[in-house]
N, CA, C and O of each residue as an XYZ file, in Angstrom:
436
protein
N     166.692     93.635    236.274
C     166.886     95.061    236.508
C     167.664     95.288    237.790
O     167.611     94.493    238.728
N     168.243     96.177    237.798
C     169.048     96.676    239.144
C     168.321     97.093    240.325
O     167.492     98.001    240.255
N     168.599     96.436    241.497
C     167.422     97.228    242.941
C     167.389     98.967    242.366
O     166.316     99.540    242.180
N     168.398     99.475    242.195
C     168.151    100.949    242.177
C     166.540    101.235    241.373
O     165.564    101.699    241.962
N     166.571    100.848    239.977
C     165.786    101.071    239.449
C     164.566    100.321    239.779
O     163.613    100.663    239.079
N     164.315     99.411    240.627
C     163.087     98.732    240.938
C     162.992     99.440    242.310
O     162.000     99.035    242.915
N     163.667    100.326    242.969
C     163.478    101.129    243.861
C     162.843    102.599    243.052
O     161.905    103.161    243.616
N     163.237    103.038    242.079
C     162.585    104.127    241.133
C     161.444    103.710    240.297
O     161.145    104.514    239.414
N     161.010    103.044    240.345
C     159.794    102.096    240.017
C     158.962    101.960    241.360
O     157.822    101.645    241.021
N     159.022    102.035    242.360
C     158.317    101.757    243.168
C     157.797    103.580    243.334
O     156.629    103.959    243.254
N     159.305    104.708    243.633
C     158.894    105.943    243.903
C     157.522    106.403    242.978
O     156.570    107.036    243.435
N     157.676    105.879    241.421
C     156.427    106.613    240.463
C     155.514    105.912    241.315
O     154.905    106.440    242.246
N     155.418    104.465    240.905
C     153.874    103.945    241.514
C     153.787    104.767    242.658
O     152.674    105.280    242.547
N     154.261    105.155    243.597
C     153.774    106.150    244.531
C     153.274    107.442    244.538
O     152.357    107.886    245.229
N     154.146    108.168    243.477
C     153.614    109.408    242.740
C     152.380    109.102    242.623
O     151.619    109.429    243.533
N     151.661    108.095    240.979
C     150.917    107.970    240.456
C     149.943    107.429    241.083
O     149.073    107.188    240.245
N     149.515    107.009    242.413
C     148.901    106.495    243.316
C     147.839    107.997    243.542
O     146.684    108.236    243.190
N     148.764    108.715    244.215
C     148.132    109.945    244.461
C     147.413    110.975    243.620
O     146.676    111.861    244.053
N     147.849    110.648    241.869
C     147.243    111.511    241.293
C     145.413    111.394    241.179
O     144.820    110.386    240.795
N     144.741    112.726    241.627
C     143.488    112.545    241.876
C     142.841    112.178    240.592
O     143.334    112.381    239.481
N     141.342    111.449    240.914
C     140.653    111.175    239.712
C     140.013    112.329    239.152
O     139.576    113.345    239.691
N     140.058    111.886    237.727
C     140.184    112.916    236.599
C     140.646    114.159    236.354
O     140.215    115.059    235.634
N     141.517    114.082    237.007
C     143.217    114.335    236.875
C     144.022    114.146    235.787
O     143.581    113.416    234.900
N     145.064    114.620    235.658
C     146.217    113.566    235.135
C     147.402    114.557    234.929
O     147.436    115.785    234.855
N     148.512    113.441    234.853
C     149.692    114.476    234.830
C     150.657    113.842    233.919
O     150.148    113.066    233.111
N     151.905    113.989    233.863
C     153.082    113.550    232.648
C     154.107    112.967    233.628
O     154.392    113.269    234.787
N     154.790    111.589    232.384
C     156.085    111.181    232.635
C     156.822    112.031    233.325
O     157.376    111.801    234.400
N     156.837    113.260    232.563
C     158.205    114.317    233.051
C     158.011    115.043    234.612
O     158.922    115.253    235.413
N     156.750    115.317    234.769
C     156.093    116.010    235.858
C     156.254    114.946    237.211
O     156.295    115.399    238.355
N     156.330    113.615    236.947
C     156.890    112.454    238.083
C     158.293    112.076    238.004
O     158.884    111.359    238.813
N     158.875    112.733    236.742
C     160.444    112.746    236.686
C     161.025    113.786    237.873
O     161.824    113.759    238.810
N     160.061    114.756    237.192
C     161.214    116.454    238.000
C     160.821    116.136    239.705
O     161.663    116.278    240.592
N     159.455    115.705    239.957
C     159.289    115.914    241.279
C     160.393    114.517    241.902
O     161.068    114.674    242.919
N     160.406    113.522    241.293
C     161.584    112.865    241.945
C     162.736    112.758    241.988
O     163.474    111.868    242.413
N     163.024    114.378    241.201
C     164.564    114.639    241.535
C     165.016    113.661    239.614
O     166.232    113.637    239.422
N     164.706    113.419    239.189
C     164.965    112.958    237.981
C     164.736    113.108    237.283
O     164.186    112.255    236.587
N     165.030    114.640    236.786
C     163.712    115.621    235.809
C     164.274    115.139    234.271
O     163.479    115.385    233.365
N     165.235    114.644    233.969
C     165.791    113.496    232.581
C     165.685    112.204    232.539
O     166.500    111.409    232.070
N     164.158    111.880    233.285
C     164.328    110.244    233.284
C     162.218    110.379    233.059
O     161.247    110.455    233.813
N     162.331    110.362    232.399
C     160.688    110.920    231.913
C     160.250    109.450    231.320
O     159.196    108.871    231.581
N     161.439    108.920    230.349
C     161.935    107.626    229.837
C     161.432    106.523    230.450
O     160.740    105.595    230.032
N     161.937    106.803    231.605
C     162.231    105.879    232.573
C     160.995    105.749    233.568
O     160.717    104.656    234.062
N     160.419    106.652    233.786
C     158.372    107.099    234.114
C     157.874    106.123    233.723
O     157.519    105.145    234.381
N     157.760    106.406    231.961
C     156.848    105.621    231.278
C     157.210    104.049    231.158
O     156.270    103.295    230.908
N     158.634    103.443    231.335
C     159.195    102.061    231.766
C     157.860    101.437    232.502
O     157.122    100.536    232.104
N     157.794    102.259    233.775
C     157.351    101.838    234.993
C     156.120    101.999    235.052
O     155.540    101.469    236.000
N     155.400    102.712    234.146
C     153.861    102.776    233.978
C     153.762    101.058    232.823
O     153.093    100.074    233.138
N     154.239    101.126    232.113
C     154.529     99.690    231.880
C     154.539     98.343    232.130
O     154.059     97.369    231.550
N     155.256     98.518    233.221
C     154.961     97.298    234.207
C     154.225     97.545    235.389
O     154.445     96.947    236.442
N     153.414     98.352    235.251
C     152.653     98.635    236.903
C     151.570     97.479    237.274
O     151.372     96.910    238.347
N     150.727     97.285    235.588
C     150.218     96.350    235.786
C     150.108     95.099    237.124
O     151.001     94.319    237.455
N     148.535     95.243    237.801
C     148.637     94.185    238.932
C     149.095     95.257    240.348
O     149.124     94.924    241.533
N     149.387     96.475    239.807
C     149.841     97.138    241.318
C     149.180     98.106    241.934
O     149.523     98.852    242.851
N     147.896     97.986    241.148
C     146.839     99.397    241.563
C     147.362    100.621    241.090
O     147.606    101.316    242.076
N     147.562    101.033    240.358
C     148.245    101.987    239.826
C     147.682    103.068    238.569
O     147.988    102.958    237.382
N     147.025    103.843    239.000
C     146.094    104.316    238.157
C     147.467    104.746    236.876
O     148.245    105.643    237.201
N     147.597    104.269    235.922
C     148.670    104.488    234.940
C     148.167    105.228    233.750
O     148.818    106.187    233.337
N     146.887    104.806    233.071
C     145.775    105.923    232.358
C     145.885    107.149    233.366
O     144.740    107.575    233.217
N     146.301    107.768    234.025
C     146.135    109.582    234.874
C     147.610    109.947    233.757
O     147.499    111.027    233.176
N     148.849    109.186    233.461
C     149.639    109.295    232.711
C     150.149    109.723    231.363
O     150.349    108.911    230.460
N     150.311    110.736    231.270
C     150.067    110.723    229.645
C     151.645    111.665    229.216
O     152.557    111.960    229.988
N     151.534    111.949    227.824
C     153.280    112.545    227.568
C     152.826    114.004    227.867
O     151.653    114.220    228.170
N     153.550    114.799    227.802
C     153.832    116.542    227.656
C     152.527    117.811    227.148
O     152.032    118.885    227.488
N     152.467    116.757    226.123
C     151.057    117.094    225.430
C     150.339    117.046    225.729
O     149.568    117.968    225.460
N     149.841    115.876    226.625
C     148.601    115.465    226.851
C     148.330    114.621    225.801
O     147.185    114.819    225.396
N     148.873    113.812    225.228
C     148.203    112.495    224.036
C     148.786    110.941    224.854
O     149.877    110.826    225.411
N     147.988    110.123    224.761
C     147.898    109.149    225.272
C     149.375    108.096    224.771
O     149.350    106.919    224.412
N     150.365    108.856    224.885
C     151.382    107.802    224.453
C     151.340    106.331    224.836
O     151.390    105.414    224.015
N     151.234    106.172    226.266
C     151.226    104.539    226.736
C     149.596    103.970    226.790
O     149.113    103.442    227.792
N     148.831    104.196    225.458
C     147.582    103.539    225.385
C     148.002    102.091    224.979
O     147.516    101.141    225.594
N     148.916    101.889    223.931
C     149.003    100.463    223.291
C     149.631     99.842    224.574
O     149.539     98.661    224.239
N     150.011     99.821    225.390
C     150.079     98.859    226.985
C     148.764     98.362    227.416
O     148.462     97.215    227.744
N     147.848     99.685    227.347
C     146.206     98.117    228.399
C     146.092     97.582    227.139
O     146.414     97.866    225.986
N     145.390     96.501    227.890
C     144.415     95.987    227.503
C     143.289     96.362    226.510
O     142.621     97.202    227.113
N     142.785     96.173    225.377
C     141.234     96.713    224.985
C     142.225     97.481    224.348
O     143.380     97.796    224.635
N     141.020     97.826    222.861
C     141.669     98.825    221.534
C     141.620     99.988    222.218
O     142.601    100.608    221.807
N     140.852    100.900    223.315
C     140.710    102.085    223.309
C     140.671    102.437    225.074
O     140.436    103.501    225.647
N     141.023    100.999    225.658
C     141.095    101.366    227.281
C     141.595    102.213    228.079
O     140.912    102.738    228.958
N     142.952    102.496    227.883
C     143.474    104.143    228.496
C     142.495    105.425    228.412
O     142.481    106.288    229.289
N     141.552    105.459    227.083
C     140.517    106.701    226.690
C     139.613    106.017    227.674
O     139.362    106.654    228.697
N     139.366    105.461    227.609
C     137.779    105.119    228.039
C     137.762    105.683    229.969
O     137.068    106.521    230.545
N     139.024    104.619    230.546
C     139.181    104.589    231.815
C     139.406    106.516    231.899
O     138.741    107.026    232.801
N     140.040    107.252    231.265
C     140.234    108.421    231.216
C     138.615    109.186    231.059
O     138.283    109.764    232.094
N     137.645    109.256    229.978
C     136.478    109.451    229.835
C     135.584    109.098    230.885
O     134.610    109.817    231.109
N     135.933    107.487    231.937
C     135.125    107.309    232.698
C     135.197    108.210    234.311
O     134.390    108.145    235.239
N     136.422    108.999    234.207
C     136.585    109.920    235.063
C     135.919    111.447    234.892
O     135.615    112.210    235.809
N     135.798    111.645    233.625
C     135.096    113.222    233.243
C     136.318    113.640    232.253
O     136.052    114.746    231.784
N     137.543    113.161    231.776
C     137.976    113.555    230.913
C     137.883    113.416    229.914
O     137.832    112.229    229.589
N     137.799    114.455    228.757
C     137.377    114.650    227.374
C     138.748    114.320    226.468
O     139.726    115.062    226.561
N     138.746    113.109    225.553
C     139.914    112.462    224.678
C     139.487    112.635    223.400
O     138.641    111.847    222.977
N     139.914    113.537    222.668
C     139.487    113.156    221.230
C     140.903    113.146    219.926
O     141.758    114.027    219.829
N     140.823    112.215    219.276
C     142.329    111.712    218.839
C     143.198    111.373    219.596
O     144.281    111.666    219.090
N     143.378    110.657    221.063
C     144.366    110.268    221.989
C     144.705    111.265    222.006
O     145.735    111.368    221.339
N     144.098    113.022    222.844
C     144.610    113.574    222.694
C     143.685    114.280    223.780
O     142.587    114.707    223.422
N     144.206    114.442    225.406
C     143.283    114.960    226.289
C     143.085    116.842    225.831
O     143.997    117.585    225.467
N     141.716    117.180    225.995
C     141.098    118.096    225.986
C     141.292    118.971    227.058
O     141.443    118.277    228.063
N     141.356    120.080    227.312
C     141.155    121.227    227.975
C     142.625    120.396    229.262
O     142.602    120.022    230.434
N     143.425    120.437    228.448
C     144.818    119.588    229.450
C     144.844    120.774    230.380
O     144.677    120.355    231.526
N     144.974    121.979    230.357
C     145.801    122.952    231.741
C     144.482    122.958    232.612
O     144.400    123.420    233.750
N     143.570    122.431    231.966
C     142.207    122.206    233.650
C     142.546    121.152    234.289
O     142.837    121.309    235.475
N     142.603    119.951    233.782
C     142.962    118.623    234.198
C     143.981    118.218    234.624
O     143.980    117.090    235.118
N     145.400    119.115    234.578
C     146.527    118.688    234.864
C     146.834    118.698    236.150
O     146.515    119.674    236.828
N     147.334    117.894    236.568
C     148.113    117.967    238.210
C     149.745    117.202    237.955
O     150.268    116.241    237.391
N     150.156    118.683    239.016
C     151.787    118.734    238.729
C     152.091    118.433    240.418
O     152.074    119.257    241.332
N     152.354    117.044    240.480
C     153.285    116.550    242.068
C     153.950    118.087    242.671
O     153.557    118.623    243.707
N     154.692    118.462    242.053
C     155.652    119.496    242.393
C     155.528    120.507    243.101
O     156.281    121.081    243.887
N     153.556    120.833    242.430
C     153.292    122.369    243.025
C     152.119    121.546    244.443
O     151.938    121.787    245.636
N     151.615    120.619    243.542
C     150.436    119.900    244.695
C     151.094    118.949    246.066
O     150.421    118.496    246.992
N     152.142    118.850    245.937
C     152.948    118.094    247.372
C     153.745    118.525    247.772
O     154.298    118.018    248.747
């Protein structure tokens, strides 16, 4: 990969560091606040490989609120669970009462 982009890989893990527990926010919502509001794509890359970096990557989810990057952990149902073990409610990979739970970098930093 190119330094640039392992330098934009480092900015999310930093985003996503901060998002509070049982919380959660979107690809796009760590796109726009880093100035890369068309690279949402490119978010979820890096939740991908975060693995090993402390990186709460389950707070992550698409637009909707449905667990797009669950098939990455580990375990049939680990993204829900680690999500549930915070106080959030998942039913069908599909977070519950999302505009309570959401945190948007943009307005919160």
């Amino acid at each position: 990969m190119k330094p640039e982009t392992l330098n934009f890989f480092d900015k999310v893990y930093a985003v996503a560091k901060l998002i509070p527990h049982g919380r959660v926010t979107s690809y796009g919502a760590i796109a726009k606040y880093l100035g890369a509001a068309k690279s949402a794509r490119m978010v979820g890359y890096a939740m991908n490989g975060s693995g090993g970096k402390d990186v709460p990557a389950h707070r992550v989810v698409n637009r909707k609120g449905l667990l797009t990057g669950k098939h990455h952990f580990d375990g049939t149902n680990l993204m829900q669970q680690l999500l549930e073990s915070e106080g959030i409610e998942v039913i069908d990979n599909q977070i519950q009462n999302l505009e309570t739970v959401y945190w948007d970098p943009s307005k919160e930093l």
